[in-house]
N, C-alpha and C positions, 0 to 999 in steps of 0.2 A: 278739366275737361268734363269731368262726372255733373258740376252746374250747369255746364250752358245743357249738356245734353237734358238736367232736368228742365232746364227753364222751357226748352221746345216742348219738351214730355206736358208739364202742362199748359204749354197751346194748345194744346188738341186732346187733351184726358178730362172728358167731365168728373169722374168719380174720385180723383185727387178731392179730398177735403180742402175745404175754403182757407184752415189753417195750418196746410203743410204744403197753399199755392207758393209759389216765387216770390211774387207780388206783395203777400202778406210778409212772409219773414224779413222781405227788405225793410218794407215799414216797423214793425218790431223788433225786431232783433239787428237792424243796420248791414248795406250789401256786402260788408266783408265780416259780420260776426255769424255766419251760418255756413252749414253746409252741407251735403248729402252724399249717401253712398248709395249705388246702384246695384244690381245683379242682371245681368243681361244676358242673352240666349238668342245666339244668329239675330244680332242687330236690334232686339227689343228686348226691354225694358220689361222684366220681370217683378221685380221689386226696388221699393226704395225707401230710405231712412234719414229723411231731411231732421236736422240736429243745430242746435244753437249753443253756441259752445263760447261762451262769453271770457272766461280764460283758459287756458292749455289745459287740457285735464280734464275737464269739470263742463260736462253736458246737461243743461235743465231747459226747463221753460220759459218761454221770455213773457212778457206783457201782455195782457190781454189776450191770451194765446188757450184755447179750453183744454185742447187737443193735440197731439201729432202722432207720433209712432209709424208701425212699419205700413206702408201700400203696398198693395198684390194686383200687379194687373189682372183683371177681368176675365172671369174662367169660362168656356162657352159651357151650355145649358147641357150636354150629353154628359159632363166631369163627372167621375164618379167622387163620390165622399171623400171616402178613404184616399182613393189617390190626391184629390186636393189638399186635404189636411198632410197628407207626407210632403209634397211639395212643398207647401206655406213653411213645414217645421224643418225644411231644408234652406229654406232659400233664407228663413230666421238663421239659424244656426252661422249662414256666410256671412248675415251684415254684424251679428255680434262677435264673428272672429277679427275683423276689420276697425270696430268700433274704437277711434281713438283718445281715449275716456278711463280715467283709474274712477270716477265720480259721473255716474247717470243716475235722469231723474226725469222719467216721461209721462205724459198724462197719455194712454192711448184712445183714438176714438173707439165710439162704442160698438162697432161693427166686428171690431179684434176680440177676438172670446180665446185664442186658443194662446196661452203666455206660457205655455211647458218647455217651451227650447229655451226661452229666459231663466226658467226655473234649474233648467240643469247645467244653465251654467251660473249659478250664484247668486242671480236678482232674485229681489224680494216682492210682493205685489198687495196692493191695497186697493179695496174695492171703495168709487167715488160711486155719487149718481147725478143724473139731470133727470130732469122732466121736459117727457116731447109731446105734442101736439101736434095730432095725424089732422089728415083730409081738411086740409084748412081752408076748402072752397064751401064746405058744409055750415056756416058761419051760426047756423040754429042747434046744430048738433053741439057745435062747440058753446056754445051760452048754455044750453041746457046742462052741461058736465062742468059748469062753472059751479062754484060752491055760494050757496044764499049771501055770506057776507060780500063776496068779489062782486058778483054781481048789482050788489044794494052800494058798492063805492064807484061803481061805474055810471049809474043811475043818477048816485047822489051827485057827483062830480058834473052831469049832464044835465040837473033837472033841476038841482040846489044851487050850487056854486056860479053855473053856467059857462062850464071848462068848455074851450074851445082849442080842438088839436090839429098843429100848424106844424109844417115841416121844414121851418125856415131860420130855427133855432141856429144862433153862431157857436162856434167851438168855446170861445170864450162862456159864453154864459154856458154852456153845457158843463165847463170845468166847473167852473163859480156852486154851481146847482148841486154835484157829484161831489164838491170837497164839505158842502156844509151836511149833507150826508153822515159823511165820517164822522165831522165835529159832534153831531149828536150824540150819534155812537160812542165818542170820547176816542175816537181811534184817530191815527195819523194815517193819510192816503199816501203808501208805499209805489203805487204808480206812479210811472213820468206823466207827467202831461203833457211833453213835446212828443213822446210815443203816442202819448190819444191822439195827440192835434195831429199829426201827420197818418194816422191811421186814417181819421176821419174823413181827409180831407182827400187820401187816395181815394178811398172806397167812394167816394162821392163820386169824384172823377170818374170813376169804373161804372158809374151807376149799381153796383155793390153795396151800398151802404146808405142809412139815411137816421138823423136827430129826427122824434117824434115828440114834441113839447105841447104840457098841459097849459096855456094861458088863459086867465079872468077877463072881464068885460076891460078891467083897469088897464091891461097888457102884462099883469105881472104873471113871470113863468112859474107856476107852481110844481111841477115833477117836467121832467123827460127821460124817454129813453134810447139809448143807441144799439140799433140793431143791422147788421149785415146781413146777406144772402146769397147765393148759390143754386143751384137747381137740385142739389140734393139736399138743403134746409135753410133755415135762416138759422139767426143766433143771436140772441139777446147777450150781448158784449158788457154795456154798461150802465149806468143809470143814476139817478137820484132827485130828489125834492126838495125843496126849501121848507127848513123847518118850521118854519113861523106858519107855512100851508098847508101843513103834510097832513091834516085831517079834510083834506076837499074830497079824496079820491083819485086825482088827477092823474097819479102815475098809474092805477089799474084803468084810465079810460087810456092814457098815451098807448101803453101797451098793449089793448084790444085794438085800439086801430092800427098799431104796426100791423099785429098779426092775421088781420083782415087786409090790410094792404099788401104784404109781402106774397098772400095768395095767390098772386098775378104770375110768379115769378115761382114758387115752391111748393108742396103741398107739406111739407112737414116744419113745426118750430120746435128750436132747441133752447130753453131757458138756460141753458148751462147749466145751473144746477146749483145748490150750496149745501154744504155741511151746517153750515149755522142755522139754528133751530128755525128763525122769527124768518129769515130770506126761503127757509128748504120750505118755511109753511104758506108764503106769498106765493110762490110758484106751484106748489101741489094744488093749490086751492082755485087755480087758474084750469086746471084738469086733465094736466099732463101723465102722462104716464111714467112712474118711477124707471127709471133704465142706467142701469148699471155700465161704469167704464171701469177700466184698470189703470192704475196710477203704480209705474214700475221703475226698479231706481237698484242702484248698489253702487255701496260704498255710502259716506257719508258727508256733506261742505260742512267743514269743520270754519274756526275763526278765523285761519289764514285763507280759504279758499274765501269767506264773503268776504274779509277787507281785501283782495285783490280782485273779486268783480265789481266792490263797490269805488275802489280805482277807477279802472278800467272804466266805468260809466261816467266816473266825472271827468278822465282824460277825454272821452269820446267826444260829452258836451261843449268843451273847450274848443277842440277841432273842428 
């Protein structure tokens, strides 16, 4: 019952984040590996703690997923402080008695600052970052807070190369583009790609989502990137370039046109953000501003907990 009731909940709640809508966890995480606990008060919907619980026990993050944790309906504008923050760390307190999980492990968004009712009961907390991009109808403010080199690959990729950015890139070639990525890196790409592919292909549907690709005069795609949106941000989800082009520029011009395109639609973008030096320094360098999330977890997925989610993922394929 607590599902359908969220599914209605967000029909009609703008401020639900884009990745802890309905819609999103079905495409990620599959319509029966999720699910949510409520706290409710005369018929509405207080709080909630949508969770992806891939086998019994064992609560983490799924794919392409930046964010989730707890939502707090919307306090009107007279709430005093104080009384807010005791409510938030009560109505915490009911979804962590509830939680049915020996093993969590959540990324929260960035708007959750207060994790002390976590804290007293046992979780542990690690601070991540993104970089976001305000006022993104101001398209001169944001080039100017762009750093000399972004700028001189945007340029070059416009003025040398002669990158032209199309929004008509296919799932296939966007994968093809994002796995030789990896290969550079010397790294194996740990996503599904039937999770990209079906991600992509809702958010298209939803008008939610859109491929932005760097192509040559030749037609060859040199970068793309996949990015979603919402009215409270977009989100730079995924991406990558062809190695043999990755000196055009083409994925810093893809991604100044998402971000001047999504404009229509948000005023804020969320790079998501990375720990890895060379990815944290492409995105600061764009002129986002560092912002801190919480990334909150207890307990530990030991060997037996990943060979039975990585089960459980190949039984799902099967079916």
């Amino acid at each position: 019952m607590s599902k359908e009731q969220y599914r209605a909940l967000c029909r009609t709640e703008e401020s639900i984040p884009i990745f802890s809508q309905d819609w999103w966890l079905d495409a990620v995480c599959g319509e029966a590996n999720w699910n949510v606990l409520l706290v409710e008060k005369n018929d509405r919907t207080l709080a909630a703690l949508p969770f992806y619980m891939p086998v019994r026990g064992v609560v983490t993050m799924p794919q392409y997923t930046q964010t989730m944790g707890v939502w707090f309906a919307p306090k009107s504008d007279d709430t005093k402080y104080h009384s807010a923050l005791e409510q938030r760390q009560s109505l915490c307190k009911q979804l962590i008695e509830r939680l049915p999980a020996r093993i969590f492990l959540q990324n929260f968004d960035y708007a959750f600052t207060d994790w002390l009712p976590f804290y007293w009961q046992g979780f542990r907390q690690t601070t991540r970052y993104t970089y976001l991009l305000k006022d993104l109808k101001n398209s001169d403010l944001l080039w100017e807070n762009m750093s000399y080199q972004t700028r001189r690959n945007i340029r070059d990729a416009q003025e040398k190369f002669h990158i032209t950015v199309r929004t008509d890139v296919s799932v296939d070639d966007f994968i093809h583009i994002q796995n030789q990525t990896f290969e550079r890196q010397h790294q194996r790409n740990k996503q599904d790609a039937n999770i990209l592919r079906r991600l992509i292909d809702t958010c298209r549907e939803r008008g939610q989502g859109e491929i932005w690709g760097g192509y040559d005069g030749d037609g060859r795609l040199h970068a793309a990137a996949f990015v979603v949106w919402q009215q409270r941000s977009a989100y730079y989800i995924a991406g990558g370039g062809d190695s043999s082009l990755r000196h055009s520029g083409a994925h810093s011009l893809a991604l100044w046109e998402a971000v001047k395109q999504v404009a229509q639609y948000t005023d804020t973008f969320d790079f998501e953000g990375s720990m890895l030096p060379g990815v944290e320094r492409f995105f600061r360098e764009f002129g986002g501003v560092q912002t801190p999330y919480l990334s909150v977890s207890k307990g530990k997925i030991g060997l037996f907990e990943r060979l039975m989610i990585k089960l459980s993922k190949a039984y799902r394929h099967k079916t």
